[in-house]
C-alpha positions as CSV (number, residue, x, y, z in Angstrom):
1,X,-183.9,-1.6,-137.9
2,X,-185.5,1.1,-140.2
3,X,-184.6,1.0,-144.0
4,X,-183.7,4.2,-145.3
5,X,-186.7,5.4,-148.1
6,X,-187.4,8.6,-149.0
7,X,-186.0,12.3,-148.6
8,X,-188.4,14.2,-147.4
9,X,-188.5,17.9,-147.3
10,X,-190.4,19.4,-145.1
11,X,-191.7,23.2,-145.6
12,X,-189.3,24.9,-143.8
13,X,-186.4,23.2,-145.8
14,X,-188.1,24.3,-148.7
15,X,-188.0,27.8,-147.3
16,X,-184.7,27.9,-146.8
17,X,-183.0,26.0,-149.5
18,X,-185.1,28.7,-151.8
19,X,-183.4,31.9,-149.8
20,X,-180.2,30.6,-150.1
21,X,-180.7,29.8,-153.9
22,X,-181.8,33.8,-154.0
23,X,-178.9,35.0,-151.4
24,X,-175.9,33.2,-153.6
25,X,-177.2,34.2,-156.3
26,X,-177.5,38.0,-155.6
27,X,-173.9,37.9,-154.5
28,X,-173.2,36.2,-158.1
29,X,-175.0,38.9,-159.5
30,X,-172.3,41.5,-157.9
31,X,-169.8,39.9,-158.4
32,X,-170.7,39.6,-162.5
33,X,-171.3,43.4,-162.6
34,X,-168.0,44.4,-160.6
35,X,-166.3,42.1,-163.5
36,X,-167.7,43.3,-166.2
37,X,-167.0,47.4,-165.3
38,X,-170.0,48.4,-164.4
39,X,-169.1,49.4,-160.6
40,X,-166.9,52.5,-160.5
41,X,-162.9,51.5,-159.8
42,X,-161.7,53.9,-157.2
43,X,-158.7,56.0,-158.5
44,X,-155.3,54.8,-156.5
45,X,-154.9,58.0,-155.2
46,X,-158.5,59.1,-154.3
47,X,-159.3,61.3,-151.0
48,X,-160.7,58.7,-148.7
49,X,-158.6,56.1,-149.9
50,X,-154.9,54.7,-148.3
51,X,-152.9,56.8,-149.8
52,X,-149.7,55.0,-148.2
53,X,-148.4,52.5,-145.2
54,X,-145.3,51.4,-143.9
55,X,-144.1,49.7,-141.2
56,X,-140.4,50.6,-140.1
57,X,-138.6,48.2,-138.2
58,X,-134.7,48.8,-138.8
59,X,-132.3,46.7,-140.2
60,X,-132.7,43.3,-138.2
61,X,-128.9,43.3,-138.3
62,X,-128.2,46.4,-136.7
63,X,-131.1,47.6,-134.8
64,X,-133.6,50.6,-135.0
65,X,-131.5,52.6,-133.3
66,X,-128.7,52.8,-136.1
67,X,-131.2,54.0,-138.6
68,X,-129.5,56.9,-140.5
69,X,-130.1,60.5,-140.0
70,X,-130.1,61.1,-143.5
71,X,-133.7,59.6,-145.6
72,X,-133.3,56.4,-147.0
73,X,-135.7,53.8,-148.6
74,X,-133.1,50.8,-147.7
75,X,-135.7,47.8,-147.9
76,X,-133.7,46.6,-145.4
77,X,-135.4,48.9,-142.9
78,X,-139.0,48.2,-143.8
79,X,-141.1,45.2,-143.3
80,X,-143.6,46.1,-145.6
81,X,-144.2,49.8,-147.1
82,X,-147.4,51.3,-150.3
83,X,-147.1,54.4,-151.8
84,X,-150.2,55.3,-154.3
85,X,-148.0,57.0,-156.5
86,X,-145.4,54.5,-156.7
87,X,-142.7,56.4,-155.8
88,X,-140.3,55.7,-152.7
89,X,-141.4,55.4,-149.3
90,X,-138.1,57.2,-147.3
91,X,-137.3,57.0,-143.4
92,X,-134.8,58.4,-141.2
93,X,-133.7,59.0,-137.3
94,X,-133.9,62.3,-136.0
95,X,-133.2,61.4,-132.3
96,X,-133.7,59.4,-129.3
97,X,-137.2,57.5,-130.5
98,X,-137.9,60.7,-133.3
99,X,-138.2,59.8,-136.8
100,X,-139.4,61.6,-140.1
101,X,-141.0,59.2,-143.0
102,X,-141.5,60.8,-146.5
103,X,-143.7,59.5,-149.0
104,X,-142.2,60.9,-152.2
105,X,-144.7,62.6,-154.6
106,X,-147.9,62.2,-152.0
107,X,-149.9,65.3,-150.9
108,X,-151.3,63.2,-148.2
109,X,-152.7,65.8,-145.6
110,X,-153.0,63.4,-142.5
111,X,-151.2,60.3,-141.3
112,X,-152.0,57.8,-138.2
113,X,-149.1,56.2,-136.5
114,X,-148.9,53.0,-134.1
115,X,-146.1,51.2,-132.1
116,X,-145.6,47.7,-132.4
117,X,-145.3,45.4,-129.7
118,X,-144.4,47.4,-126.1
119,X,-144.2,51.1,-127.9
120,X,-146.8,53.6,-128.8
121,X,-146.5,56.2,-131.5
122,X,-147.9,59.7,-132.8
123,X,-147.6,61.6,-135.8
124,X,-147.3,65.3,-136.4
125,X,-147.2,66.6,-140.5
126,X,-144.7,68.4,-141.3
127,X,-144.9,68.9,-144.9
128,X,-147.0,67.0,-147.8
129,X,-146.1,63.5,-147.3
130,X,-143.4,63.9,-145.0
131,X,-144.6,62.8,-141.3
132,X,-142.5,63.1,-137.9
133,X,-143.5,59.9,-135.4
134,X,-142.1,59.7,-131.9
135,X,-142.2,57.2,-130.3
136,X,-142.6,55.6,-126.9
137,X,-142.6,52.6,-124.5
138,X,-146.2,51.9,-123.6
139,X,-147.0,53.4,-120.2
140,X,-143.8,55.4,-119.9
141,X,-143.6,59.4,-120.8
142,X,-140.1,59.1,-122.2
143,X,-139.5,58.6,-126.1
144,X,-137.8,55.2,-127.0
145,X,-136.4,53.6,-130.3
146,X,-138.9,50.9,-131.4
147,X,-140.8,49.7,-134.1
148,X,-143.8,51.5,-135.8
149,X,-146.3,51.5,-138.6
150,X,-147.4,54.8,-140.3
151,X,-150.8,55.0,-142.2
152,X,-151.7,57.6,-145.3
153,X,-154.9,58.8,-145.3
């Protein structure tokens, strides 16, 4: 049976316990500056940034497809929804799988829209943070009431 003695580090250990020493603390390093203000904070609103997201879902007690034709920020309808400028984030029903979501007060030029689940969406501007998404059922041409989530960019 062998007693246990000694560590002993070979040269590659040595090596490498002396680049991780240098790697954490380069990433400490960042970290302090970021802290202290000296890296840039990026206004809310910036070009480049997310200016705004929402996912629309419907009331869970009613269904998509009873979605109001007239906008509404009901939480109700939303499982999550960001607007940079803090103001509402608005949604109605236009028609069969149409729906127009506004993003009061954001000049957002461009959105990208996704189902959830079995649909598919697009988006189309029609006005400075107002977007229209259709929506359809993956693999069929026809539009279709169903969940979707809207990015700002």
């Amino acid at each position: 049976m062998k007693r246990p003695g000694r560590l002993s580090i070979t040269p590659g250990t040595a090596i490498a316990l002396i680049a991780l020493f240098f790697a954490l603390g380069g990433s400490a390093f960042a970290v302090g500056e970021r802290v202290q203000g000296l890296a840039a904070a990026q206004p809310r609103c910036a070009q480049g940034a997310v200016r705004g997201a929402a996912t629309v879902t419907g009331n869970p007690a009613q269904g998509i497809v009873n979605m109001p034709d007239q906008f509404t920020s009901t939480p109700a309808l939303f499982a999550r929804r960001f607007n940079c400028t803090g103001k509402a984030v608005q949604v109605r029903r236009t028609g069969i799988g149409v729906y127009e979501i506004r993003f009061v007060g954001n000049a957002a030029p461009s959105a990208v829209a996704s189902g959830v689940g079995e649909f598919s969406a697009t988006s189309e501007a029609i006005g400075a943070g107002v977007f229209r998404i259709r929506v359809q059922n993956v693999g069929r041409a026809d539009e279709a009431d169903g969940p979707f989530m809207v990015t700002l960019v």
